[in-house]
TORSELO-119615 format. One record per residue: residue in one letter; x, y, z of N, C-alpha, C in turn. Coordinates in steps of 0.2 Angstrom, whole numbers. Layout:
<recs>
REC selo   n.u   n.v   n.w  ca.u  ca.v  ca.w   c.u   c.v   c.w
REC    a     X     Y     Z     X     Y     Z     X     Y     Z
...
</recs>
This chain:
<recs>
REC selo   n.u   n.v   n.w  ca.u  ca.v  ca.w   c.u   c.v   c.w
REC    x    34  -102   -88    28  -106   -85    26  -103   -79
REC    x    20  -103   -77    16   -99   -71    16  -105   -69
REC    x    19  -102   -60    16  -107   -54     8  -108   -54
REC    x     6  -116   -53    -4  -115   -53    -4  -111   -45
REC    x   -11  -110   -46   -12  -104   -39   -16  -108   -36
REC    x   -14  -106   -29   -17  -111   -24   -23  -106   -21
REC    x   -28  -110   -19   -33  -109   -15   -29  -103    -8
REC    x   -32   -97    -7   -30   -95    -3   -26   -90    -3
REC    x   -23   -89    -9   -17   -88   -12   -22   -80   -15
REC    x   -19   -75   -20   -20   -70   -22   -23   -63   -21
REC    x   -21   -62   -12   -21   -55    -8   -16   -52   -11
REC    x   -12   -53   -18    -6   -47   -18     2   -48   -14
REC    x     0   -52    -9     6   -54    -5     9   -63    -5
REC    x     8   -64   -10    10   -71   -10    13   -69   -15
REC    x    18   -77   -16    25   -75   -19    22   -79   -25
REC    x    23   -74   -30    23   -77   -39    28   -77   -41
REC    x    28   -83   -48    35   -84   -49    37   -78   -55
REC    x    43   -75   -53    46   -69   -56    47   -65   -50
REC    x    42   -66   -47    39   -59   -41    46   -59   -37
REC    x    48   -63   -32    51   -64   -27    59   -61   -29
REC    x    60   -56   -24    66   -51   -25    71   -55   -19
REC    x    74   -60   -24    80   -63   -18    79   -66   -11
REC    x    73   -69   -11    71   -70    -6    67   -66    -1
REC    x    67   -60    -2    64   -55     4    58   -57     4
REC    x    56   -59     2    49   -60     5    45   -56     0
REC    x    37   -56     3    32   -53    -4    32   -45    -5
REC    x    30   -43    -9    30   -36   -12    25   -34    -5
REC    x    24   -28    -4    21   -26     3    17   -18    -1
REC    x    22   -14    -7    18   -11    -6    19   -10   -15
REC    x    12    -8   -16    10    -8   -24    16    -2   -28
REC    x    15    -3   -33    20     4   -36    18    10   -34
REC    x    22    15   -33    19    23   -29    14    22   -23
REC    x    15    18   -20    11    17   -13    16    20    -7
REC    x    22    19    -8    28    20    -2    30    27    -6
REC    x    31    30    -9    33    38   -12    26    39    -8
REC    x    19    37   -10    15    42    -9    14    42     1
REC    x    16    38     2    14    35     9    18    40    13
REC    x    26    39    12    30    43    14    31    51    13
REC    x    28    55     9    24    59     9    19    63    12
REC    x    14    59    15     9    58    16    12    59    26
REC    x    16    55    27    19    56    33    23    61    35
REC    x    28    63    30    31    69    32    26    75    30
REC    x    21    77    27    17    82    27    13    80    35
REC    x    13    77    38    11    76    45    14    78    50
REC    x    23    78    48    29    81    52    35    79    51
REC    x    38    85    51    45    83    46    48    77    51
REC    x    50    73    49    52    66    51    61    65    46
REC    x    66    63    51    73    58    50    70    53    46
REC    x    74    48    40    72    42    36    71    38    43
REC    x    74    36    47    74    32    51    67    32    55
REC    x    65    37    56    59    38    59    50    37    56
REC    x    53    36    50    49    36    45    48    28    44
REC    x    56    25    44    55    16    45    50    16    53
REC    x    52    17    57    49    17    61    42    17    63
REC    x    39    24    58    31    23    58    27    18    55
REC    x    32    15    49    30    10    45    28     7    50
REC    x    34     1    50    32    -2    54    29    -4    60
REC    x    25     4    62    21     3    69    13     2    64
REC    x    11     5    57    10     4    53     6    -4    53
REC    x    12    -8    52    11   -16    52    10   -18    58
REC    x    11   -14    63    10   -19    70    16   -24    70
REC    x    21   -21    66    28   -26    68    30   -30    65
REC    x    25   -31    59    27   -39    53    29   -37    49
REC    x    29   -30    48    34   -27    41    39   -22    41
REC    x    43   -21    40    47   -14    44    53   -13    37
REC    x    51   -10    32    53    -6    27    61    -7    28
REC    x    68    -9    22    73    -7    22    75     1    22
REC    x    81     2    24    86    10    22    85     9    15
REC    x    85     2    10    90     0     5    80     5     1
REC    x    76     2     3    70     6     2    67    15     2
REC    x    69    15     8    66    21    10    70    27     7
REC    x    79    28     8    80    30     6    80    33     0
REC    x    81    29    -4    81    28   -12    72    34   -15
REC    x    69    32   -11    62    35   -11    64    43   -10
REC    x    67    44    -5    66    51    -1    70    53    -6
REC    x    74    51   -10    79    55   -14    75    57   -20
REC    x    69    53   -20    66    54   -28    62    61   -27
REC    x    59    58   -21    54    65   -19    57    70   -19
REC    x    63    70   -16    67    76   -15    71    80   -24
REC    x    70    74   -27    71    77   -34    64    79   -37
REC    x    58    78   -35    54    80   -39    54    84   -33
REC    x    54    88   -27    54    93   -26    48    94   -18
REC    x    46    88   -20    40    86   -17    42    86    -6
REC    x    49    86    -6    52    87     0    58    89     0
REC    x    62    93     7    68    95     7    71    91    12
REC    x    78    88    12    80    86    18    85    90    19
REC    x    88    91    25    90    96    28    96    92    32
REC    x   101    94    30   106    90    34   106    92    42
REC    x   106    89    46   109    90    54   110    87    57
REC    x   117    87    59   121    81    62   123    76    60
REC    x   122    77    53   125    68    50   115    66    48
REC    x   113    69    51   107    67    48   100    72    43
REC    x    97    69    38    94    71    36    87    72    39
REC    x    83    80    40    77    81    42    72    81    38
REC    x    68    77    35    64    80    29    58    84    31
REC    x    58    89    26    48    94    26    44    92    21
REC    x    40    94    22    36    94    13    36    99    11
REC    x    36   101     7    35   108     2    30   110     0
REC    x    26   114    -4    21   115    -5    17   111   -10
REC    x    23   109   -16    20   104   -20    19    98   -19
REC    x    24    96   -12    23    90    -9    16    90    -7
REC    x    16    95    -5     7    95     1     1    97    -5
REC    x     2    99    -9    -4    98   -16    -4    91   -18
REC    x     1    87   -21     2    80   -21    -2    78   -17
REC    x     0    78   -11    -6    73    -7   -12    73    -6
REC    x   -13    82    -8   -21    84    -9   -24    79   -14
REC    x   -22    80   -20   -23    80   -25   -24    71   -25
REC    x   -19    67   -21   -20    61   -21   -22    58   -14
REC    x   -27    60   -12   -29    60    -5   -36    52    -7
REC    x   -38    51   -13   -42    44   -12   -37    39   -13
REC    x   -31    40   -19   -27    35   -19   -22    32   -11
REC    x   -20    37    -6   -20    39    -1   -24    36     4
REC    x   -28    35     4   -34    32     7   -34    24     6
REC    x   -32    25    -2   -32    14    -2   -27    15    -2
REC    x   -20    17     0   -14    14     2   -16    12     8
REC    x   -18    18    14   -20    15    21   -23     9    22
REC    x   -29     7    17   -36     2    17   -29    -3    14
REC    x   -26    -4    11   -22   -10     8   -16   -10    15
REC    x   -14    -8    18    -9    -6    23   -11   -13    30
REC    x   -19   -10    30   -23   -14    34   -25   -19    33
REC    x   -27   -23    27   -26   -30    25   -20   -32    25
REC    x   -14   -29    22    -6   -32    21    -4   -34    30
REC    x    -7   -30    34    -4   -31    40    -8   -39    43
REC    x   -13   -40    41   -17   -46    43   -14   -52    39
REC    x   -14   -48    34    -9   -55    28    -5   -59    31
REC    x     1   -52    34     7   -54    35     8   -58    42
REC    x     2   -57    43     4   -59    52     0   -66    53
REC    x     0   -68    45    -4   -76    44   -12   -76    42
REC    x   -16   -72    44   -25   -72    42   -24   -74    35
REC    x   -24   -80    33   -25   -81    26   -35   -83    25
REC    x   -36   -80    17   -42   -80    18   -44   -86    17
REC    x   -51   -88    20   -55   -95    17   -56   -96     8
REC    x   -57  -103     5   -57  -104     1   -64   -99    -4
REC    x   -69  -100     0   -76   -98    -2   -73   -88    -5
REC    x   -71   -86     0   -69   -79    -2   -63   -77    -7
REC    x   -59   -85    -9   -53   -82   -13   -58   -84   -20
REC    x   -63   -87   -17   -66   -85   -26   -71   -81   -27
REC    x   -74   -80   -21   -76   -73   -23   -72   -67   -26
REC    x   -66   -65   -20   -63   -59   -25   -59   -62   -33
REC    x   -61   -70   -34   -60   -73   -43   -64   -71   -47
REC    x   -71   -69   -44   -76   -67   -47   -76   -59   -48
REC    x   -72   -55   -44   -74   -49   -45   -68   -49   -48
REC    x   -62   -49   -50   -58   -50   -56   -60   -50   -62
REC    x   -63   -55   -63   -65   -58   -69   -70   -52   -72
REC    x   -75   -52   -67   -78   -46   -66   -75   -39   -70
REC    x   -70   -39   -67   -66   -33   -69   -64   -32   -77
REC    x   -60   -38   -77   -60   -40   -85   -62   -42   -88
REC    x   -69   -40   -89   -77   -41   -92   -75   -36   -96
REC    x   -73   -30   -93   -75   -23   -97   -72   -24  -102
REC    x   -63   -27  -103   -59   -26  -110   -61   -19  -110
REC    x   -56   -13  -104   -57    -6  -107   -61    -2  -110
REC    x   -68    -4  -107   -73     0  -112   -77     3  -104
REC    x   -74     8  -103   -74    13   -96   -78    19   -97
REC    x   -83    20   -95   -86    27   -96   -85    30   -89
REC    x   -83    37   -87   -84    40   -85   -86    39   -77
REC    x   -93    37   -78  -100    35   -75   -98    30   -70
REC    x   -97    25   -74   -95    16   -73   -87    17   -69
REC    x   -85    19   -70   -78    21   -67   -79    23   -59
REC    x   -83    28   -57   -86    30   -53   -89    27   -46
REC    x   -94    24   -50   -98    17   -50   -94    11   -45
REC    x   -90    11   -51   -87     4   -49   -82     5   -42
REC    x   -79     9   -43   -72    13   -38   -78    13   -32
REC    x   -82    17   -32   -85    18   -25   -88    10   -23
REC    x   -91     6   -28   -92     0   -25   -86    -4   -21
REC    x   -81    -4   -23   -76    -7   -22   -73    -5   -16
REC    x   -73     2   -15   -69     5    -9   -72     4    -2
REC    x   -79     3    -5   -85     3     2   -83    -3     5
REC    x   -83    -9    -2   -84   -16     3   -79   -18     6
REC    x   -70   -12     2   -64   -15     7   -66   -11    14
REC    x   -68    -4    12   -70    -3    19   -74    -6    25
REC    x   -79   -10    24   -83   -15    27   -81   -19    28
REC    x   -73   -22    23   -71   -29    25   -67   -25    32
REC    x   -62   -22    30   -56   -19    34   -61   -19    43
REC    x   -67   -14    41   -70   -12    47   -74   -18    53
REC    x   -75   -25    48   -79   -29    51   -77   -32    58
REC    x   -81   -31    64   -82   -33    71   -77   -38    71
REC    x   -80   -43    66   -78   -51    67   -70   -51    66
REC    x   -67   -47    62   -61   -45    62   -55   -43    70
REC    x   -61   -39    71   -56   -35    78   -59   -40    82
REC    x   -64   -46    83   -64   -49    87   -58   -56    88
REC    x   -57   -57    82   -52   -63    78   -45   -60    83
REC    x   -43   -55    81   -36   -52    83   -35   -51    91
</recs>
């Protein structure tokens, strides 16, 4: 049985029932979001995992700050696809990227881009800005919207749609009224 959904509710950061991993709190980052993010940072500059926690969370401005039980687990996967080396010294591991690392990021540099744009809403989420009623049904309408299609995606429309979408999170993320609120 589904919890009903509250007004306010449906940024991805509220806790749905099943969702909630032992009480830690709401999910922070979409699947392949943290793989791709953490990548994205050490092709920046080889970075210690600790340091990496660390960027996260300056990231959130302080509301969110990645477990080892996370990160970890991550860098090990990378480091099996190859996509970074870590380098032991002193007890500590130094990660690089590789070159397939740094094609990967190429290659997923829009995906990359809505991690950051989702990063910048999650950080407002979490620090309490919940949205007004009027807006949580607008994004009910672009949903619904979404699932008009039933899968019937041309190319074109795909396109289309993605660049409409990206603009307005850009617009939302970018708006005055925003940085004046904070």
């Amino acid at each position: 049985m589904r919890e009903p959904r509250h007004l306010g509710q449906g940024d991805g950061l509220e806790r749905r029932h099943g969702r909630e991993r032992g009480g830690r709190g709401p999910r922070v980052f979409a699947p392949g979001d943290l793989k791709l993010l953490l990548l994205a940072l050490i092709a920046e500059q080889p970075c210690h995992g600790y340091e990496l926690i660390r960027q996260i969370e300056e990231m959130f401005d302080g509301a969110y700050s990645p477990s080892p039980g996370v990160i970890y687990p991550t860098l090990t996967f990378l480091e099996e696809l190859e996509h970074i080396l870590g380098d032991t010294q002193g007890g500590k591991k130094l990660y690089t990227i590789t070159d397939g690392g740094r094609q990967a990021v190429i290659d997923q540099a829009i995906a990359l881009e809505g991690v950051r744009t989702r990063i910048d809403v999650s950080k407002r989420s979490l620090r309490g800005h919940d949205r007004p009623p009027e807006i949580h049904e607008a994004v009910h309408n672009v949903r619904h919207a979404l699932q008009s299609h039933h899968g019937r995606w041309t190319p074109e429309e795909i396109l289309r749609v993605c660049e409409l979408l990206n603009a307005t999170a850009r617009a939302i993320v970018d708006s005055p009224a925003l940085e004046n609120a904070q």
